[in-house]
C-alpha positions, 0 to 999 in steps of 0.5 A: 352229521350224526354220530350214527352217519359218522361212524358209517361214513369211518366204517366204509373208510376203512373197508376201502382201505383194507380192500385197496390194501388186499388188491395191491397184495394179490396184484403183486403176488399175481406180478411175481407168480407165486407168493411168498414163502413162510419164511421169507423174512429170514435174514438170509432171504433178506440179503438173498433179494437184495444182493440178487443181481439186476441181470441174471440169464440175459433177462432184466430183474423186474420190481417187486415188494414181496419179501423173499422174492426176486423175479427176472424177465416175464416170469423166466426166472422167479426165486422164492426165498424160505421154502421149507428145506426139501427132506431125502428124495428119489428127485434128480439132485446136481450141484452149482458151484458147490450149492446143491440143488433137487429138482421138483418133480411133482412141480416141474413141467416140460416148460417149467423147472422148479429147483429147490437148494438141499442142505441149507436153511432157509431153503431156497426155490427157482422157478426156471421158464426153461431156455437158455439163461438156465446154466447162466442163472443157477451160477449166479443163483449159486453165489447168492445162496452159497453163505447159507451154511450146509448142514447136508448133501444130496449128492456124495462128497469125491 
């Protein structure tokens, strides 16, 4: 075999590597729904992922190797760690459990409710396929997030 044969042969080689590397990337992030945020590598989204628990709303958390990522059911619940904290806003704002949470409008639907946590960071996103886990679950949510440090709220103190 050539020199010439050789390194085409180790090109192609790496280019099927790189490829199957990619595939497995968007096939996971196609699993999960959404992508990882920017700063999913936090340490509380870390912990925030690993402690999140095995059942959540009645539907069984599902595999998945994206960092900050935990998703339950077929996508009825997917939380996205390390979104950037939202700023003040005219978005219907309630709290769990001590934890704030704003609902996003503009990426809500009628089927689909996306809530993100005000006044911590790393902030953290929870895409709610509607039904009737959702009380359940942002208790649950609640706890995971509650040791991240408020440093504001949406709603004012009694």
């Amino acid at each position: 075999m050539t020199r010439r044969t050789r390194v085409a042969l180790t090109a192609g080689v790496c280019a099927l590597a790189a490829g199957a590397a990619v595939a497995a990337y968007a096939l996971a992030e196609t699993d999960a729904g959404v992508p990882p945020a920017e700063g999913a590598d936090a340490p509380h989204c870390l912990r925030i992922t690993n402690d999140a628990p095995g059942s959540l709303g009645g539907l069984s958390r599902r595999d998945n190797s994206l960092p900050g990522i935990a998703v339950w059911g077929d996508r009825g619940i997917v939380l996205r760690c390390g979104v950037t904290p939202p700023g003040p806003s005219t978005d219907p704002c309630f709290s769990v459990d001590g934890v704030d949470w704003v609902i996003d409008q503009e990426q809500s639907t009628p089927d689909r409710k996306v809530i993100v946590t005000y006044g911590r960071s790393p902030a953290t996103q929870v895409i709610l396929g509607g039904g009737e886990q959702t009380d359940a679950a942002l208790v649950g949510l609640s706890r995971l997030v509650a040791p991240i440090r408020q440093t504001s709220q949406c709603l004012a103190a009694n």
